[in-house]
TIMARKE-594561 format. One record per residue (C-alpha): y, z, x. Coordinates in steps of 0.1 Angstrom, whole numbers, plus 5000, padded with zeros to 4 digits. Example, Ala and Ser with C-alpha at 12.3 -4.5 7.8 and 13.67 -1.06 7.14 Angstrom:
! residues 2
4955 | 5078 | 5123
4989 | 5071 | 5137
***
This chain:
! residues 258
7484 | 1157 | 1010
7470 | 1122 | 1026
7456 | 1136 | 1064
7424 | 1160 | 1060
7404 | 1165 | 1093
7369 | 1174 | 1088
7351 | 1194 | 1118
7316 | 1185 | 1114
7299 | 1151 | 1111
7268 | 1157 | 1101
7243 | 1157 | 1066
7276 | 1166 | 1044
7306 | 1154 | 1066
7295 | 1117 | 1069
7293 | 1112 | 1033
7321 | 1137 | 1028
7344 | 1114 | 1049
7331 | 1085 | 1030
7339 | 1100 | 0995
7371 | 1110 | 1010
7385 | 1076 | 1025
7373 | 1057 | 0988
7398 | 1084 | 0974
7430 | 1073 | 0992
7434 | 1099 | 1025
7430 | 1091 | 1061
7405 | 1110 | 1079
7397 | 1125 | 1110
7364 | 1133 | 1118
7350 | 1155 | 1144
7316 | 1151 | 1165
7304 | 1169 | 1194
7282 | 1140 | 1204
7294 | 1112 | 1228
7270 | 1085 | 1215
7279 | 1092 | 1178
7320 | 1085 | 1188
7315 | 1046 | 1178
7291 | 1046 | 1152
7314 | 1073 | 1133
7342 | 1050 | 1132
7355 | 1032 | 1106
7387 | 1018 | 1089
7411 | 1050 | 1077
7383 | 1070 | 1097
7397 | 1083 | 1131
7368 | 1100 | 1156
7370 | 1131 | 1179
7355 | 1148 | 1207
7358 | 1183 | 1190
7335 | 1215 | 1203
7347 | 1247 | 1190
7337 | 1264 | 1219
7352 | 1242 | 1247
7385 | 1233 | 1230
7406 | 1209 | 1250
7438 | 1182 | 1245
7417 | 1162 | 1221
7418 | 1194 | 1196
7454 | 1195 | 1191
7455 | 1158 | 1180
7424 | 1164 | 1161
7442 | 1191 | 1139
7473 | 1164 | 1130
7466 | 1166 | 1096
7475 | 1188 | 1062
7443 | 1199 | 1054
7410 | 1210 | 1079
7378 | 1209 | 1061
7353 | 1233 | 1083
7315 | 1222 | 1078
7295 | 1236 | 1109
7272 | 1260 | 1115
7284 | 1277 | 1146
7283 | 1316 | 1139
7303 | 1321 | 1175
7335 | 1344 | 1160
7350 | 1339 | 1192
7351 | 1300 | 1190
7361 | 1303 | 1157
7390 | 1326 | 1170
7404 | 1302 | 1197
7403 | 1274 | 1166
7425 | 1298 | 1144
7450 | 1299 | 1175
7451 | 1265 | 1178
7455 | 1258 | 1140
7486 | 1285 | 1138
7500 | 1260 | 1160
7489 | 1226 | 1141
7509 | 1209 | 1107
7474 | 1220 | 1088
7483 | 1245 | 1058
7450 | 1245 | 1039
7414 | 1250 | 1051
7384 | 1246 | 1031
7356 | 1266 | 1045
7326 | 1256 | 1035
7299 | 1287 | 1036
7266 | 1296 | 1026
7253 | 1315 | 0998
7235 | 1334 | 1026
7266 | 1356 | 1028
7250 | 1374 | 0997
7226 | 1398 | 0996
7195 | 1399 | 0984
7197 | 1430 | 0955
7174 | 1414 | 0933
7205 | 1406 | 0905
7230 | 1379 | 0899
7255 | 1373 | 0928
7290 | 1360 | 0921
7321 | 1355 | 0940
7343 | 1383 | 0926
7318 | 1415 | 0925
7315 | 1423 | 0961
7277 | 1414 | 0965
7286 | 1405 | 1002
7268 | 1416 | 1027
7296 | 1429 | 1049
7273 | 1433 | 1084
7271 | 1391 | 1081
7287 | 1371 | 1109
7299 | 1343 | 1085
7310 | 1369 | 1061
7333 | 1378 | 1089
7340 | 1344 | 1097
7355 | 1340 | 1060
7376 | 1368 | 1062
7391 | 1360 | 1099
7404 | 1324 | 1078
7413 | 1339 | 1045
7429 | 1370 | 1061
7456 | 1346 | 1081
7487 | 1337 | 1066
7500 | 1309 | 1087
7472 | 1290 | 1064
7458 | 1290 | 1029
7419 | 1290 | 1026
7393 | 1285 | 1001
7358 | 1293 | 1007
7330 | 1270 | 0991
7296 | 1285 | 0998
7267 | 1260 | 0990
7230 | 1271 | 0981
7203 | 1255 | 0995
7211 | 1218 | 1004
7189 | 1194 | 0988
7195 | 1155 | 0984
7190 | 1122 | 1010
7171 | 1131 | 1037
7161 | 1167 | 1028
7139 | 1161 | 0998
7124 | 1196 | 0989
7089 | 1182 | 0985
7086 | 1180 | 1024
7100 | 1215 | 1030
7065 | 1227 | 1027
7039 | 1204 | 1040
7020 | 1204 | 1074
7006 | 1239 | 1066
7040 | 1260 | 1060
7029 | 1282 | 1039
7057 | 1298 | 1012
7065 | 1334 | 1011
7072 | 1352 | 0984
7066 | 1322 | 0958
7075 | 1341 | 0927
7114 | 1344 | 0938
7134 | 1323 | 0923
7158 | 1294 | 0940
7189 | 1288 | 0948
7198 | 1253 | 0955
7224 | 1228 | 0949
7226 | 1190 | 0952
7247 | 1169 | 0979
7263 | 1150 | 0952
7276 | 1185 | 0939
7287 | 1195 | 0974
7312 | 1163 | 0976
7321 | 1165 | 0940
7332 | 1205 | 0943
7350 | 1201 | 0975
7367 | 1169 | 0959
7381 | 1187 | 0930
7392 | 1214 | 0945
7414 | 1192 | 0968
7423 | 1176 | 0937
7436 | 1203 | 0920
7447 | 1221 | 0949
7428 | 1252 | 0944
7434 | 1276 | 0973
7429 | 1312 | 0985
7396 | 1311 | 0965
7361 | 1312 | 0970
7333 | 1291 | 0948
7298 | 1296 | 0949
7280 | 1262 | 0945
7244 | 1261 | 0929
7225 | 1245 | 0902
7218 | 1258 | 0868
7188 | 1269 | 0870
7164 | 1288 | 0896
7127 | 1283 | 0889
7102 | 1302 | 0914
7096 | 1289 | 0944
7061 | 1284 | 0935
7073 | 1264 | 0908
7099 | 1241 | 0924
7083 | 1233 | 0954
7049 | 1221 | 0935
7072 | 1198 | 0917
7090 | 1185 | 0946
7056 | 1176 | 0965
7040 | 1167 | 0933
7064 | 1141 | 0931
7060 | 1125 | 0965
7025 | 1128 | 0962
7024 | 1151 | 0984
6992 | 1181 | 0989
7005 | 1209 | 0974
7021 | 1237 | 0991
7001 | 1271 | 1000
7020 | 1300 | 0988
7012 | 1337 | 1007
6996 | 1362 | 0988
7024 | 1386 | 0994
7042 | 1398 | 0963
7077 | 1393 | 0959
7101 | 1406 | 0983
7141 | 1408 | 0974
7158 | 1382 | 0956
7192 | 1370 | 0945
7207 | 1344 | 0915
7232 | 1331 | 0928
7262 | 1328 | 0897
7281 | 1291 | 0896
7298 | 1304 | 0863
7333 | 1303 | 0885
7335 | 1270 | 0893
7327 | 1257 | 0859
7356 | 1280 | 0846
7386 | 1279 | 0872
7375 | 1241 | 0880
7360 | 1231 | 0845
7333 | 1216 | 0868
7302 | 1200 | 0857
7271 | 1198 | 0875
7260 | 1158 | 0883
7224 | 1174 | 0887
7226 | 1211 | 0867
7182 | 1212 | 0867
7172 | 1209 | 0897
7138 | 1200 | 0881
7152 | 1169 | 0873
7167 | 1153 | 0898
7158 | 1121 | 0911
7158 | 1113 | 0947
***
């Protein structure tokens, strides 16, 4: 497996190309912005016009590869649909869809891949199924926790009078570097037709983290509301350290330096 397409350019696909190309494949990456198209490209990099929802010539060439990463947050099943035509029709065998923790619900307990803590009435629940449900491809599902790394330090989430709701739940977050390292490994070892949960060790309050994080920017500390705590989940990464034998770069997210 050397050609991987990745639809989405943004936060996690630039640097996810990047890791990508250091490890040996050729790329294609996909951008729905004209303006981007130059500064996107690079050597073993190749740059598309790609909108899932106006799907044109460009798609098919696009889609030349063996493996389609999907990292965008459209929720339009319909789009997503017309792609899986297109795909039945492409040289791409694998997909790696990356989700979000979001898909579970909130039942105030540990969520993990393999119970059915799903919240079936969820668009991108159904968007997982419509990939993992077709057999002209094989498709994990990697679904992060909240992103946190360059560019979205958690100390700013808070500031300019946003006030935190229901600050004694706890957190479920996961660092970029973890993102790229997870989706590397399971290209590496080829895991497919599974579904990961990525997320930190550890899940202090909100209260808790998000004092830290503007503690250490310097930042005026965040109001929390005086509402008590509403529904909650913990979201499990037991899986991925056990089929994968992953380890966390940053497992306390009370540690991490950005």
């Amino acid at each position: 497996m050397k050609n991987i397409s990745i639809l989405g350019s943004g936060w996690l696909g630039q640097p996810l190309a990047a890791t990508l190309v250091q490890q040996g494949y050729q790329l294609n990456l996909s951008t729905r912005s004209q303006s981007k198209l130059n500064s996107l490209k690079s050597a073993n990099i190749d740059v598309f016009i790609v909108d899932i929802a106006k799907l044109d010539a460009q798609t098919a060439d696009f889609l030349t590869a063996d493996l389609l990463i999907i990292n965008i947050t459209s929720k339009d099943i319909v789009a997503f649909e017309a792609l899986i035509k297109q795909l039945e029709q492409s040289t791409v065998k694998k997909v790696i869809f990356v989700s979000s923790s979001s898909v579970y619900l909130s039942n105030n307990q540990v969520v993990s891949e393999d119970q059915q803590h799903e919240n079936s009435g969820s668009v991108l629940f159904q968007i997982e199924q419509l990939f993992q449900q077709n057999s002209h491809f094989s498709t994990t599902v990697i679904r992060l926790a909240g992103l946190i790394g360059p560019k979205r330090h958690p100390g700013r989430f808070f500031q300019n009078d946003k006030v935190i709701k229901h600050a004694d739940n706890p957190v479920n977050l996961v660092h970029l570097d973890d993102c790229l390292a997870i989706i590397s490994v399971v290209i590496k070892q080829q895991q497919w037709g599974q579904v990961f949960n990525a997320c930190a060790d550890n899940h202090p309050t909100k209260r808790e983290f998000y004092k830290y994080a503007s503690s250490s920017l310097g930042l005026p500390l965040p109001q929390c509301s005086p509402l008590e705590s509403g529904d909650y989940k913990i979201v499990s990464n037991l899986k991925v350290k056990n089929i994968l034998g992953y380890t966390f770069i940053h497992p306390d997210i009370m540690k991490i330096e950005y």
